[in-house]
VOGU-3710 file (C-alpha; in Angstrom, 3 decimals, decimal comma):
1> xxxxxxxxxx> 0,966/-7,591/13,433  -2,356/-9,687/13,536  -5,178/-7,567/14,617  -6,807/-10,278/16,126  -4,057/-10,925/18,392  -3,589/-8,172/20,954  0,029/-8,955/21,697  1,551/-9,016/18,446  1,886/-5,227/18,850  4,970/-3,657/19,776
11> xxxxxxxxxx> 3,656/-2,440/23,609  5,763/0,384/25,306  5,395/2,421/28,414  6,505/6,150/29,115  6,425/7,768/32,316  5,291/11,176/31,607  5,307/12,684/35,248  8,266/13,028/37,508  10,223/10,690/39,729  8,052/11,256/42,920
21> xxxxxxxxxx> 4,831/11,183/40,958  4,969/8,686/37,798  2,216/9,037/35,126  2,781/6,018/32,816  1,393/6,264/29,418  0,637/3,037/27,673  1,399/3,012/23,984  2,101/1,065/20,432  4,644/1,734/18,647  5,274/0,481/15,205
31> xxxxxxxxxx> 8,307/1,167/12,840  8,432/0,204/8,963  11,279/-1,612/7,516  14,217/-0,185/7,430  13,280/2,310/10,115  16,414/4,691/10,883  15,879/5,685/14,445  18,310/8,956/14,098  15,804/9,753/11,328  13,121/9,701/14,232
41> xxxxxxxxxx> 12,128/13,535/14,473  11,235/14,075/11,221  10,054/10,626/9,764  5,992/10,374/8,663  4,311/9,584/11,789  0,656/9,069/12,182  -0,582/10,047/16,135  -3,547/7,859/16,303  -6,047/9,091/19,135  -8,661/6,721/20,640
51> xxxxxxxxxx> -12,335/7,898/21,428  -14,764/6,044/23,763  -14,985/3,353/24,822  -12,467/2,595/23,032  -8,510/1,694/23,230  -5,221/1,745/21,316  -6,501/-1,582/20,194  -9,579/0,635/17,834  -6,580/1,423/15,530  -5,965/-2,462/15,032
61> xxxxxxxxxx> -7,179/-2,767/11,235  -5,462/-0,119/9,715  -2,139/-0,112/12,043  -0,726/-2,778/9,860  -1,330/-1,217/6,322  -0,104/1,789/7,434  3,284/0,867/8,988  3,505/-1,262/5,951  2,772/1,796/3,713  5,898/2,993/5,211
71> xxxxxxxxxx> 4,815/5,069/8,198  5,742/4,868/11,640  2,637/4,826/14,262  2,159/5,908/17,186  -1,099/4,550/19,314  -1,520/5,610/22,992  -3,986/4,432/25,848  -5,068/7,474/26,446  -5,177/8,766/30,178  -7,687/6,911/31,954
81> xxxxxxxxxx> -7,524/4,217/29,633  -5,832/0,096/29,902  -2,980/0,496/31,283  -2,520/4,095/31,032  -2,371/6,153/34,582  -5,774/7,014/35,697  -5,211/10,150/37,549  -8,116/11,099/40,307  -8,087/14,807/39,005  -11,272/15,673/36,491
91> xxxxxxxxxx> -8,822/18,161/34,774  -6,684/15,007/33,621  -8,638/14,352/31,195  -9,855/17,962/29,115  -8,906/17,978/25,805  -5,810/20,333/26,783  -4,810/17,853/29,058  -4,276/15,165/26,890  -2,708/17,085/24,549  -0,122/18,201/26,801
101> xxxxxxxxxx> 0,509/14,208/27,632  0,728/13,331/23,801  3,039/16,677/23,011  5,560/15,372/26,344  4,970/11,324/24,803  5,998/13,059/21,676  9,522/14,810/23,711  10,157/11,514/24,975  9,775/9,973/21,291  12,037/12,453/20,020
111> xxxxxxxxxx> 8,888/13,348/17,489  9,194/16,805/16,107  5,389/16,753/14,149  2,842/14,351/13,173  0,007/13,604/11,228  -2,771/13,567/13,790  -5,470/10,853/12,899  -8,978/10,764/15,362  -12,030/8,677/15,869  -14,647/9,969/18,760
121> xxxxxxxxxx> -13,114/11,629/21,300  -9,954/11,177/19,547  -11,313/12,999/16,788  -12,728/16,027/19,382  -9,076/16,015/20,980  -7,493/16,096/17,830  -9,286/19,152/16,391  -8,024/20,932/19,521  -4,555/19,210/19,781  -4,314/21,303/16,162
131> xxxxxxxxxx> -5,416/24,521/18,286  -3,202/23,891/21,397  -0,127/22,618/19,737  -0,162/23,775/16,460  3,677/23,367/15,669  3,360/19,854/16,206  1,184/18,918/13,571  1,875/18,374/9,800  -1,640/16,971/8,638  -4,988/16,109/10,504
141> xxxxxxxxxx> -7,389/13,132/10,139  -10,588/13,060/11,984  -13,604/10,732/12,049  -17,241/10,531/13,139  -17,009/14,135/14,978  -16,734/17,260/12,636  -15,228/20,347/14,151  -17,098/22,438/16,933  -15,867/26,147/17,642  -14,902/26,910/21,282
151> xxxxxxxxxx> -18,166/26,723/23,162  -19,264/30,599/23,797  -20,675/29,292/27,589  -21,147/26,504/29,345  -23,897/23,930/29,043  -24,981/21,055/31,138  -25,560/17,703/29,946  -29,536/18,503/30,529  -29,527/21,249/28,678  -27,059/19,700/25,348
161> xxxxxxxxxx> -30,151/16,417/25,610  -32,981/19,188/25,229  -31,192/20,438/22,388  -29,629/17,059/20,965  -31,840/14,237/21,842  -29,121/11,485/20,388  -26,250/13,152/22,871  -28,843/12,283/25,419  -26,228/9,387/26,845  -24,034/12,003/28,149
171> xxxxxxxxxx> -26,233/13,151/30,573  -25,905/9,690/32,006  -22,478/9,424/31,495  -22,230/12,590/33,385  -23,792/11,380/36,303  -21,358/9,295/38,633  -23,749/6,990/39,574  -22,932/5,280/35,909  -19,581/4,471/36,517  -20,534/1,449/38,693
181> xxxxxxxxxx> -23,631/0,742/37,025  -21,631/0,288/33,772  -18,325/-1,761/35,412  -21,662/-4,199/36,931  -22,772/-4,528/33,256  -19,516/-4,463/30,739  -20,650/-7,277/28,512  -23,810/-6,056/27,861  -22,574/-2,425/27,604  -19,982/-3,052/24,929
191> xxxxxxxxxx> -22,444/-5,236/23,316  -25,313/-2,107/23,335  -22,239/0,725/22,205  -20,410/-1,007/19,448  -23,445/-1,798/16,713  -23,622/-1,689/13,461  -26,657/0,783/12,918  -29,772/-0,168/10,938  -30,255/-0,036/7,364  -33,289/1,661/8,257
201> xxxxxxxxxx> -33,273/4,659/10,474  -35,450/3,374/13,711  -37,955/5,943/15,461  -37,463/7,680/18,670  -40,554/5,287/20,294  -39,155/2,737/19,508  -37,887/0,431/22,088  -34,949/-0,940/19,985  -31,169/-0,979/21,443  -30,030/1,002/18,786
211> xxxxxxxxxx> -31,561/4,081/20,393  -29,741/3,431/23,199  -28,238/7,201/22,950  -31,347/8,996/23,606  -31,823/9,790/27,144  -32,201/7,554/30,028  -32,653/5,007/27,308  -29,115/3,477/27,872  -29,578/2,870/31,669  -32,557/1,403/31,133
221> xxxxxxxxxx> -31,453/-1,533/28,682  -28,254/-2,066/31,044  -30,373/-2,826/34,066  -33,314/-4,400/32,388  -33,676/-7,930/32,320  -33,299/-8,406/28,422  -29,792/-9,338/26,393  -28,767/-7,507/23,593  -27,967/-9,325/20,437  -23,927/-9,868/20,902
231> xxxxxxxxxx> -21,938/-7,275/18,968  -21,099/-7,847/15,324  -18,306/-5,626/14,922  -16,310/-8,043/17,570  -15,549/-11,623/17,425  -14,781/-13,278/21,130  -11,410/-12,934/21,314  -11,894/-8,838/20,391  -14,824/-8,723/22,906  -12,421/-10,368/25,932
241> xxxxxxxxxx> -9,767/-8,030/24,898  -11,912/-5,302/25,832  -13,555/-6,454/28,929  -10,656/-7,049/30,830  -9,349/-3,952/29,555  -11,950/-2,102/31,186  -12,595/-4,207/33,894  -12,000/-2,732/37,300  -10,528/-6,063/39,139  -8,516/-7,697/36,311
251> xxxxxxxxxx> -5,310/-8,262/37,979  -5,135/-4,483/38,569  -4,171/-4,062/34,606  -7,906/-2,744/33,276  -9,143/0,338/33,649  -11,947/0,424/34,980  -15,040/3,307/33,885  -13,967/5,786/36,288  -11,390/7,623/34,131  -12,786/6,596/30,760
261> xxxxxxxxxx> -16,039/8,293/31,794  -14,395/11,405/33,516  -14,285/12,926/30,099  -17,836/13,438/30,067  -17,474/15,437/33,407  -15,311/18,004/32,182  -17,760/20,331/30,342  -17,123/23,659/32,743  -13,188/23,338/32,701  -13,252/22,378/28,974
271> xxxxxxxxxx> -15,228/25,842/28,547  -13,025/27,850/30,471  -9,936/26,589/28,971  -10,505/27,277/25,495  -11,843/30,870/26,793  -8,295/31,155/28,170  -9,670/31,131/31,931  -8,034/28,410/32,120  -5,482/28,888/34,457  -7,545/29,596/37,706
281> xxxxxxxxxx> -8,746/25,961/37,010  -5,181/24,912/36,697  -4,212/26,466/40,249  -7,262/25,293/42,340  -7,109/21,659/40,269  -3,258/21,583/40,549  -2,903/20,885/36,908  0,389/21,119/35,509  0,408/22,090/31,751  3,021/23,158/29,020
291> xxxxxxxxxx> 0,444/24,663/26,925  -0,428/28,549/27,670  -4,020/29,611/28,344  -5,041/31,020/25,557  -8,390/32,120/23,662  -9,153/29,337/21,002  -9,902/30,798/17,657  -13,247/28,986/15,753  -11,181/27,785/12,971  -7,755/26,239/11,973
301> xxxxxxxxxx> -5,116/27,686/9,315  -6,083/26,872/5,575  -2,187/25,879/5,775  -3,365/22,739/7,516  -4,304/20,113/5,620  -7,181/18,671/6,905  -9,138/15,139/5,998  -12,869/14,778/7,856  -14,496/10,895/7,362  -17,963/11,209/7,754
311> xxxxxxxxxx> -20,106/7,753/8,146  -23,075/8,555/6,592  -25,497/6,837/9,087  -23,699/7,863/11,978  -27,125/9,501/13,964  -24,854/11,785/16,070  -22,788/12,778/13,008  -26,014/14,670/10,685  -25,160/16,361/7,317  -26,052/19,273/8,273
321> xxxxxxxxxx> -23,307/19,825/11,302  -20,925/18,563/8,668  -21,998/21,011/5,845  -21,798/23,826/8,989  -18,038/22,815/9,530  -17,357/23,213/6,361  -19,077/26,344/4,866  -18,780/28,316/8,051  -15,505/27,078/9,905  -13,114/24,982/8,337
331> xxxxxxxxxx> -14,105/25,704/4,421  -10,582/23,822/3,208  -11,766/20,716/4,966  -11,986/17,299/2,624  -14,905/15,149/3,418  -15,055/11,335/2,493  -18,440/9,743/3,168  -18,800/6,494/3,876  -22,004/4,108/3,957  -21,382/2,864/7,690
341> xxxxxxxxxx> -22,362/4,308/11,039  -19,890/5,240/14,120  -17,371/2,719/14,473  -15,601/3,483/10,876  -12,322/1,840/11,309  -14,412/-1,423/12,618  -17,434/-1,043/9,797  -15,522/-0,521/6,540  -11,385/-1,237/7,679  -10,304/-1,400/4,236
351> xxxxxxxxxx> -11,906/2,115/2,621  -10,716/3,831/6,073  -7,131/2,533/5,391  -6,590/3,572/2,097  -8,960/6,819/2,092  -6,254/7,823/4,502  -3,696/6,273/2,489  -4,422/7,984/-0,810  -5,156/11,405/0,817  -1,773/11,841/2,268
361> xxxxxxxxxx> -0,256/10,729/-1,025  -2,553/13,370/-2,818  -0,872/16,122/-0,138  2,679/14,732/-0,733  3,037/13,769/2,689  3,460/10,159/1,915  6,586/8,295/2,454  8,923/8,136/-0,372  7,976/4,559/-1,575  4,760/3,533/-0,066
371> xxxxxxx> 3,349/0,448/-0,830  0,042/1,218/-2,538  -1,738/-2,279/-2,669  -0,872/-2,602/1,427  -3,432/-5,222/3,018  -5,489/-4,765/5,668  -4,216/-8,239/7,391
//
């Protein structure tokens, strides 16, 4: 496995729909030495989950150490995503959605738990996965996003801006009209989105791309005239990987921004699923779910052990919503800071790797001889 080389992976494909109507999930799947396929069901297995824009291919630094650490992983293309289906449906892509796809993945596998490991919206789906399908989870990782309760009503993307000025992208995002916009502009979009931040913090006036999440900022730089300096968290190889994984016309294999976006459109059903209205949605939507409606409690069992990565100069990641997680909802959480902003498995590779590493060793959940000194290459 070379993370610089996008096909040294082990790609597989799963059709997680019917006969008459196929839904083909795109994944990676990488054994350790030795692997023992009847041992399948209940060998260490890490569930990696994706956030935006992102791919399987987010995962590629620490895939290699880990597998070589002796665990088997798991990384999907989540729905909507490279060569993943792309259903038309909005309620495709909710957080209970997706779950239900990784839980049937996980039938297919012939996966009884795993260790559920997050970044973005992978980390958002993966506090709920926890919620939705609790008996398939032995241990939970999450990054960059620190646990919200289930929302008490619904709020639109103008009204989440007024109250979180750096969330101020979604209300873009939100808006359809960006789905074209963005597929006109992907080079200079991935080049705005995956930044390292600045040493300093920059002010809100300021006219610098790395404020790009504050409202109607974002637009603005992708249809202005100016460049942004080229990404430094991709070299050009990583950077073509991802364009014509999200490009809607390469040879009918990327993705496009339709279904990548979607999940920003699913704020009312989101609500009213984890309210456990739920299934009106599912009848008018036609969504077809193994997972019960059910009222979402505002915490998860102290049984479940529970690692949070915060990156200290993440913007959209504060202190303060951390220190909220953890004195008022999830008080058994551990929390590893790290001196890097968003994009932790890109930023510092090597501390994500073996944080995650040495925590599940610390919860004896490690494989029986792991390989401590695993590099990152």
């Amino acid at each position: 496995m070379d993370p610089l080389d996008f096909f040294s992976f082990n790609h597989q494909y799963a059709n997680l729909g019917t006969k008459d109507d196929p839904k083909r999930y795109h994944y990676v799947d990488q054994k350790p030495e030795g692997f023992d396929e009847q041992a399948a069901e209940d060998f260490p297995t890490l569930l990696l989950i994706h956030g935006f824009p992102d791919l399987w291919y987010g995962w590629r630094y620490q895939i290699g150490p880990w597998v070589r650490a002796g665990y088997r992983v798991i990384a999907p293309d989540c729905a909507g995503y490279g060569q993943t289906a792309k259903p038309t449906s909005i309620s495709a892509y909710t957080p209970k959605s997706i779950t239900s796809d990784l839980v049937a993945l996980l039938d297919i596998l012939g996966i009884s738990k795993v260790i559920v490991v997050g970044h973005d919206w992978g980390a958002a789906i993966a506090w709920r996965f926890c919620a939705f399908a609790p008996e398939r989870v032995r241990a939970l990782v999450t990054a960059s996003i620190p646990f919200n309760p289930p929302a008490r009503q619904y709020l639109s993307p103008a009204e989440i801006t007024a109250r979180a000025p750096l969330l101020g992208y979604m209300e873009y995002f939100a808006n359809e009209d960006s789905t074209k916009e963005i597929e006109g502009k992907l080079y200079k979009f991935f080049n705005l989105v995956f930044q390292r931040p600045p040493l300093t913090p920059t002010t809100s006036g300021s006219n610098d791309e790395h404020n790009w999440p504050l409202a109607g900022r974002l637009r603005r730089l992708l249809l202005g005239p100016q460049s942004p300096r080229r990404s430094d968290l991709f070299d050009l190889a990583e950077t073509e990987v991802y364009l014509r994984s999200f490009s809607p016309t390469w040879e009918e294999k990327g993705s496009g921004m339709q279904g990548p976006l979607a999940y920003y459109r699913t704020g009312q059903l989101r609500v009213a699923e984890e309210k456990g209205k739920g299934a009106r949605f599912a009848r008018e939507t036609q969504l077809i779910s193994s997972i019960a409606f059910t009222d979402l409690p505002s915490t998860l069992p102290e049984s479940l052990p529970i690692l949070f990565l915060h990156p200290l100069r993440d913007p959209a990641c504060l202190p303060t919503q951390v220190d909220k997680m953890k004195k008022k909802f999830i008080p058994h959480v551990s929390v590893k800071t790290l001196d890097c902003g968003h994009w932790v498995m890109l930023e510092e590779p090597e501390t994500v790797t073996c944080t995650v590493l040495d925590w599940l060793e610390d919860i004896r959940m490690a494989p029986s001889k792991p390989d401590r000194h695993a590099s990152r290459l």
